[in-house]
KOLKE-670044 format. One record per residue (C-alpha): residue number from 0; residue in three letters; x, y, z. Coordinates in Angstrom, 2 decimals, decimal comma. Example, Ala and Ser with C-alpha at 12.3 -4.5 7.8 and 13.67 -1.06 7.14 Angstrom:
2
   num   residu      east     north        up
     0      ALA     12,30     -4,50      7,80
     1      SER     13,67     -1,06      7,14
//
This chain:
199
   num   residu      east     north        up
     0      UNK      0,00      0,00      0,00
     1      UNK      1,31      3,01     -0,70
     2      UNK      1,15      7,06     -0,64
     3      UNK      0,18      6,71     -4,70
     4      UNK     -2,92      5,02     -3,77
     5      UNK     -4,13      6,78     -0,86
     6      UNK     -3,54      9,93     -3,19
     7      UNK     -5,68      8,23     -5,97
     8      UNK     -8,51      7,46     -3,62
     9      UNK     -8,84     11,44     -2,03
    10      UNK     -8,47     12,56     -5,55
    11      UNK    -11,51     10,41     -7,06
    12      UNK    -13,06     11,41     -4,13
    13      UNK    -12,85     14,74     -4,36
    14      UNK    -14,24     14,58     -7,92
    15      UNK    -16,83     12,83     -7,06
    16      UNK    -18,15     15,10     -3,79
    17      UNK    -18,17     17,53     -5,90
    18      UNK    -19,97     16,50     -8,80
    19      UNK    -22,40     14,12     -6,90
    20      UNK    -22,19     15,16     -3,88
    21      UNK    -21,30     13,62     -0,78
    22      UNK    -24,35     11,97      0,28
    23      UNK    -24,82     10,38     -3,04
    24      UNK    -21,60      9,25     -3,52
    25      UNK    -20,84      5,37     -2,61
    26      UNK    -17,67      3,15     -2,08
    27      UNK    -18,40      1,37     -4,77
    28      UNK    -18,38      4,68     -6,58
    29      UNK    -15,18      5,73     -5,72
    30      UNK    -13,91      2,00     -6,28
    31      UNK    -15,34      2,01     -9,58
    32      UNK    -13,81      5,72    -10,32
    33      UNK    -10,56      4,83     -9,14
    34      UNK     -9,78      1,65    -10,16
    35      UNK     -8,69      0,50     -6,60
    36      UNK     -9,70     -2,86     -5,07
    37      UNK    -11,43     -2,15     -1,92
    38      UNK     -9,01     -3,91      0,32
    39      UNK     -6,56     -1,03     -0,92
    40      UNK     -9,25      1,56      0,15
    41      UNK    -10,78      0,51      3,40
    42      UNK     -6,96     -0,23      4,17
    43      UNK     -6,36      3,47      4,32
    44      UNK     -9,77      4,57      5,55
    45      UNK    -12,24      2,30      7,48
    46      UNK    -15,39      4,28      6,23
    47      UNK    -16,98      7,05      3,88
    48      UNK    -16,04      9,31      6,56
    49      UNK    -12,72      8,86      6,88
    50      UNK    -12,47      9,57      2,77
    51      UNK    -14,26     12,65      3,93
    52      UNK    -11,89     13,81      6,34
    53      UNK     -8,92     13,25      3,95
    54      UNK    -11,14     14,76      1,34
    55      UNK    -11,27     18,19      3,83
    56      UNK     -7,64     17,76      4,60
    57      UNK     -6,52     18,22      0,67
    58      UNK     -8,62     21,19      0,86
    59      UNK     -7,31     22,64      3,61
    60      UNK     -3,40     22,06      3,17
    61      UNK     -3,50     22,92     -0,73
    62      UNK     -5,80     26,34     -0,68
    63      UNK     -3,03     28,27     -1,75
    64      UNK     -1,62     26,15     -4,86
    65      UNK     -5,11     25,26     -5,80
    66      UNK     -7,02     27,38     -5,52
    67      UNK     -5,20     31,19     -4,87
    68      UNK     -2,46     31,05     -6,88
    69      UNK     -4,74     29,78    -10,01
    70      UNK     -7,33     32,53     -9,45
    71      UNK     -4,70     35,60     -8,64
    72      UNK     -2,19     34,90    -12,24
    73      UNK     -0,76     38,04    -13,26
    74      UNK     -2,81     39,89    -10,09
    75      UNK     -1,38     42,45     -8,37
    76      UNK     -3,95     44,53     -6,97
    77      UNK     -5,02     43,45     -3,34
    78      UNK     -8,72     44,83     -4,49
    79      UNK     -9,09     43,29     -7,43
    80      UNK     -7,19     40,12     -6,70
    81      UNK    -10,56     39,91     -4,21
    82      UNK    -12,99     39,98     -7,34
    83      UNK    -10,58     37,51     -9,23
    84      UNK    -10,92     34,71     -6,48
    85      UNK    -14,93     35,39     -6,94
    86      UNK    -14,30     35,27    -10,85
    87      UNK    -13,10     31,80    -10,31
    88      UNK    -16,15     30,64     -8,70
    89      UNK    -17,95     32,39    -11,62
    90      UNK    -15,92     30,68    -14,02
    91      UNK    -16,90     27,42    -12,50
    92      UNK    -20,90     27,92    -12,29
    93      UNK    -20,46     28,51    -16,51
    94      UNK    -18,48     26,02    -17,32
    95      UNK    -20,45     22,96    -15,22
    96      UNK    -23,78     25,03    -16,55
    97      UNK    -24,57     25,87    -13,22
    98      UNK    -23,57     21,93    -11,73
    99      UNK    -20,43     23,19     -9,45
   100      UNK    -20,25     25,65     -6,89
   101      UNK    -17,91     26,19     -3,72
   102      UNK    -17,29     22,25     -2,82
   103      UNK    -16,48     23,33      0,54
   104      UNK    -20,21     25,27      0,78
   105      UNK    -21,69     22,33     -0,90
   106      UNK    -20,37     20,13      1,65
   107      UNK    -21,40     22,24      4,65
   108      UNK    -25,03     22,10      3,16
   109      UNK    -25,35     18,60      2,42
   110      UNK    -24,01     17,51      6,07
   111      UNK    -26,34     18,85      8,55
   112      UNK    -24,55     16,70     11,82
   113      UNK    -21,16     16,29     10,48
   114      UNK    -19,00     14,43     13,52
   115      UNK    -16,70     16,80     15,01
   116      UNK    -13,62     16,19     13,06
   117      UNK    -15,80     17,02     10,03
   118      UNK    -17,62     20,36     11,32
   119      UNK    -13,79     21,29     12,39
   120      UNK    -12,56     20,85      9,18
   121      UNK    -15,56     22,71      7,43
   122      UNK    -14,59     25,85      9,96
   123      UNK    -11,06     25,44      9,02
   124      UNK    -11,30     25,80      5,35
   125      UNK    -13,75     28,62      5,56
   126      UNK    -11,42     30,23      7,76
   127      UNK     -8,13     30,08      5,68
   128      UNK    -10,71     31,39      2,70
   129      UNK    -11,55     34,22      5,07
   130      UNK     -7,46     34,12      6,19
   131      UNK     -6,41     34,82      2,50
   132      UNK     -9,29     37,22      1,81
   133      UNK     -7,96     39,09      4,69
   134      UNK     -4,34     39,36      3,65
   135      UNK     -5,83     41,45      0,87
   136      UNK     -7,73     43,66      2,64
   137      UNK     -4,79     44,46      4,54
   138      UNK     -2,43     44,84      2,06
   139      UNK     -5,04     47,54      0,89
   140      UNK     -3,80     49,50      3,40
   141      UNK     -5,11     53,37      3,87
   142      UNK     -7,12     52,63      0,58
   143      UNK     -9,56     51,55      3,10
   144      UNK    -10,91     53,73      6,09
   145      UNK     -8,81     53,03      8,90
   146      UNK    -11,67     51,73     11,64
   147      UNK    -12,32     49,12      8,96
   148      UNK    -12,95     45,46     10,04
   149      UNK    -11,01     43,64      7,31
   150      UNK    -11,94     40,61      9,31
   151      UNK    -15,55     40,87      8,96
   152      UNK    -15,43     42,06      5,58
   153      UNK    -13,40     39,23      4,79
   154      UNK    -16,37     37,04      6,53
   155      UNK    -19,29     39,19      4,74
   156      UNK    -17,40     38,43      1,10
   157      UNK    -17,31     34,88      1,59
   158      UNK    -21,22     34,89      2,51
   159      UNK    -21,61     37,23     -0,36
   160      UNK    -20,00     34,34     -2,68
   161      UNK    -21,58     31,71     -1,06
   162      UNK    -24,62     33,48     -1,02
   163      UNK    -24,49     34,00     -4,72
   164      UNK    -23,64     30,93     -5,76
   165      UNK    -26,74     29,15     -3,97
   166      UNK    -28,89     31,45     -5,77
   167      UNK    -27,24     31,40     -9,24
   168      UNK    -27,48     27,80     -8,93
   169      UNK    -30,95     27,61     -8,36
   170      UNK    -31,78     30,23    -10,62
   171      UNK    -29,53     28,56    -13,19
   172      UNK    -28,83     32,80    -14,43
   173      UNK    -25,24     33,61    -13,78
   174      UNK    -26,87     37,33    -13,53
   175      UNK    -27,90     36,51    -10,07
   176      UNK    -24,26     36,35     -8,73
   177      UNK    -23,09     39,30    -11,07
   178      UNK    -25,33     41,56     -9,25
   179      UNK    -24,20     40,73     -5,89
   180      UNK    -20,53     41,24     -6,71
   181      UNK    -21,77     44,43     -8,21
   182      UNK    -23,29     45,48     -4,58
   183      UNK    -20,00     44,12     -3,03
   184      UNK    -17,49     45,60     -5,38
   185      UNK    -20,26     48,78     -5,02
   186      UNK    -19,79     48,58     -1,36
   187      UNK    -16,20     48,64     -0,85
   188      UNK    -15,82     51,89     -4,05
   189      UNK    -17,81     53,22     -0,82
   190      UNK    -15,10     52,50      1,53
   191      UNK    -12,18     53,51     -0,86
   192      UNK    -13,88     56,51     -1,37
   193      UNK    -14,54     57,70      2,29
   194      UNK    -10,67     56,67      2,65
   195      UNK     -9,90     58,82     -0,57
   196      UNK    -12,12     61,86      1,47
   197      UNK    -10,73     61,24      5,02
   198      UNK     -7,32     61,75      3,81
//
């Protein structure tokens, strides 16, 4: 048994959670997907849970190679490297015709009474989305009015995104999440502005 095979599994799982989603996603599914016998599997992770949890794990130790450094290419602007993560999610809602959104949203919905290392892991990724989102909005610097909370606007533009992507979704109209990054980008001209004034 070894690392290559473990790595196979959380990958095909992965693809799978996200496309099916977790609940409708079996073993035999990921067996199937992955080609691996199921002593291999259940060798490296007694349950669907477990899978879960390793699932979370990739998530939350690869944000920044797969998911940051993809959306902000050739991004220098702390503002506007903010819209490009959002862009990404955008990106994704046209491309699966409205099948994908945020797998780590779609995960939090779908699992109502996660066990604890679950909910944990949930938090965790959230939080390093709100941790990167963050580092922008400080980097901003005096472009933003000083008593800003870069923390909670960090927190309000992932509900924002999340938000947006639940309703484009349902809608199936991609103009549903355009016009709430048009409040948000809206919202924070407002800031930059009062900054510009207060100066």
């Amino acid at each position: 048994m070894n690392a290559d095979t473990r790595k196979k599994i959380v990958m095909t799982a992965m693809e799978l959670f996200y496309v099916k989603g977790f609940q409708s996603t079996s073993i035999a599914d990921i067996l199937s997907r992955s080609q691996v016998h199921s002593g291999s599997l259940y060798h490296f992770f007694p349950g669907k849970q477990d899978v879960l949890v390793a699932v979370l794990e990739f998530y939350r130790d690869g944000i920044r190679e797969n998911l940051l450094d993809f959306a902000w290419v050739e991004v220098t602007d702390p503002i506007e490297k903010v819209f490009a993560l959002l862009n990404g999610y955008r990106t994704g809602l046209l491309m699966s015709d409205f099948a994908h959104g945020c797998p780590i949203g779609n995960l939090a919905l779908e699992i109502s009474e996660p066990d604890p290392r679950i909910r944990d892991l949930l938090q965790v990724n959230f939080e390093n989305w709100i941790g990167a989102v963050e580092e922008c909005l400080v980097e901003v610097g005096d472009r933003l009015p000083a008593e800003t909370d870069r923390h909670a606007l960090a927190e309000f533009i992932l509900t924002t995104m999340e938000g947006a992507i639940m309703q484009a979704r349902t809608a199936r109209d991609i103009g549903v999440f355009d016009r709430n990054v048009a409040v948000l980008r809206s919202h924070i001209d407002l800031l930059t502005d009062r900054a510009k004034e207060a100066a």
